[in-house]
C-alpha positions in Angstrom: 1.9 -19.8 27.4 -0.1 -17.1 25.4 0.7 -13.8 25.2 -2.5 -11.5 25.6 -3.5 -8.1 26.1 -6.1 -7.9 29.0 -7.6 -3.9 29.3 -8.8 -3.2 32.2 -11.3 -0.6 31.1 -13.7 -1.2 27.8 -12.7 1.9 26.4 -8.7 1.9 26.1 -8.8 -0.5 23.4 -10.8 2.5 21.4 -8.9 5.1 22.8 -5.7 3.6 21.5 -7.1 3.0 17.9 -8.6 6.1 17.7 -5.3 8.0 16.6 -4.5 6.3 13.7 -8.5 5.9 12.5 -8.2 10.0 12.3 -5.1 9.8 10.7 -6.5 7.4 8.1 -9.8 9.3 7.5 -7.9 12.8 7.6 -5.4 12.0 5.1 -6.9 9.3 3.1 -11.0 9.4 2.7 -11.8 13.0 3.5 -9.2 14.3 0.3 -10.3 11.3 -2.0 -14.2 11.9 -0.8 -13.3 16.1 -2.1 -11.9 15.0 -5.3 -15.2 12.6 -6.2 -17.2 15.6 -5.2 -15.0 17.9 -7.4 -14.7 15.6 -10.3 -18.6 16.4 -10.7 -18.3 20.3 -10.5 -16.5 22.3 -13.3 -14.8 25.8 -11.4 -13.4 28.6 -12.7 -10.1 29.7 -13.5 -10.1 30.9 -9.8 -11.9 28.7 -7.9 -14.4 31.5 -6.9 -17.6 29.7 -8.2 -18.4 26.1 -9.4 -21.1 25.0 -11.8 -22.5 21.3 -10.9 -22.3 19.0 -14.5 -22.3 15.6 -13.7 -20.6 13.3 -16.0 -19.4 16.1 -18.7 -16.2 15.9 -17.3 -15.8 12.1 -17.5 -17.4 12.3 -21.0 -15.1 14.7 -22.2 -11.9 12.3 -20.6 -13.2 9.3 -22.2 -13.3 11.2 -25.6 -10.0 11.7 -25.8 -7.4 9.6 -27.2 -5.0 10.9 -25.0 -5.8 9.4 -21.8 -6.2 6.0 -23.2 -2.6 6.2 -24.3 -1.6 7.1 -20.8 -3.6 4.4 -19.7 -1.9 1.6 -21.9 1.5 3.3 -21.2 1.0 2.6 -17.8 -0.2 -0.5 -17.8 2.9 -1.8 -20.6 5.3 -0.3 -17.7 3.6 -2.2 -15.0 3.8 -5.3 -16.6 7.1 -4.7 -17.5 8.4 -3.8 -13.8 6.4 -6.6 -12.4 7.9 -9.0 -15.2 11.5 -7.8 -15.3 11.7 -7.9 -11.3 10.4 -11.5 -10.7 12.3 -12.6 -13.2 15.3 -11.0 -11.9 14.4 -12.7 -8.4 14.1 -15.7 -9.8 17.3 -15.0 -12.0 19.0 -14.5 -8.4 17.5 -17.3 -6.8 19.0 -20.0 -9.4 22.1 -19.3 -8.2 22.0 -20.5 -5.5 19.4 -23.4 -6.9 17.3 -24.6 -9.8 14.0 -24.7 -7.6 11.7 -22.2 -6.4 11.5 -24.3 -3.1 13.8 -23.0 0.0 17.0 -24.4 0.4 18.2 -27.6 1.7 21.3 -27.1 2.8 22.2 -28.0 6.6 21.5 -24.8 9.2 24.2 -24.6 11.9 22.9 -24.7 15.6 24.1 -21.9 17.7 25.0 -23.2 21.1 24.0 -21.2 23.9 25.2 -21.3 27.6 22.4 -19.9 30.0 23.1 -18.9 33.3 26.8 -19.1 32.9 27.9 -15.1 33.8 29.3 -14.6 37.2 27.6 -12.4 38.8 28.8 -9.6 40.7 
């Protein structure tokens, strides 16, 4: 037996997406779409006016040895999480066996009685 959704009307598939496709576009695109579009302009110390400049400000991030730094900092700690953990799973999981395949040991069967309650 499959297990199906059937909607009766063409539209309540949409109308139940639709919540979480504002959510998504709200929260995610619309502030990443402003900060592309503000990445271009170059404001003033109070945001009153902006002055369009095009790539000056990634220009003027690339020139400077600092953010590369960042950059392989962060990268060096990724690495290093990513390494330590799996290795630390792995560490774990050779305890219990010297293979990276699942276990072998025997699983116990639960018996169950159906239809044995009294009813009342």
């Amino acid at each position: 037996m499959q297990k199906q959704a059937i909607f009766q009307s063409k539209l309540l598939p949409y109308a139940l997406v639709a919540p979480q496709l504002a959510i998504v576009l709200i929260f995610f695109y619309w502030p990443a779409l402003q900060a592309v579009i503000q990445s271009f302009l170059l404001q003033d110390a109070f945001g009153l006016s902006s002055t369009f400049v095009w790539f000056d400000n990634y220009i003027e991030l690339f020139k400077d040895p600092a953010y590369f730094e960042a950059i392989v900092r962060t990268f060096f700690f990724s690495f290093a999480i990513a390494i330590s953990s799996l290795s630390f799973a792995i560490w774990r999981k050779s305890d219990r066996s010297l293979s990276l395949r699942p276990s072998t040991r025997p699983v116990r069967s639960i018996k169950t009685s159906v239809g044995t309650s009294t009813s009342r």
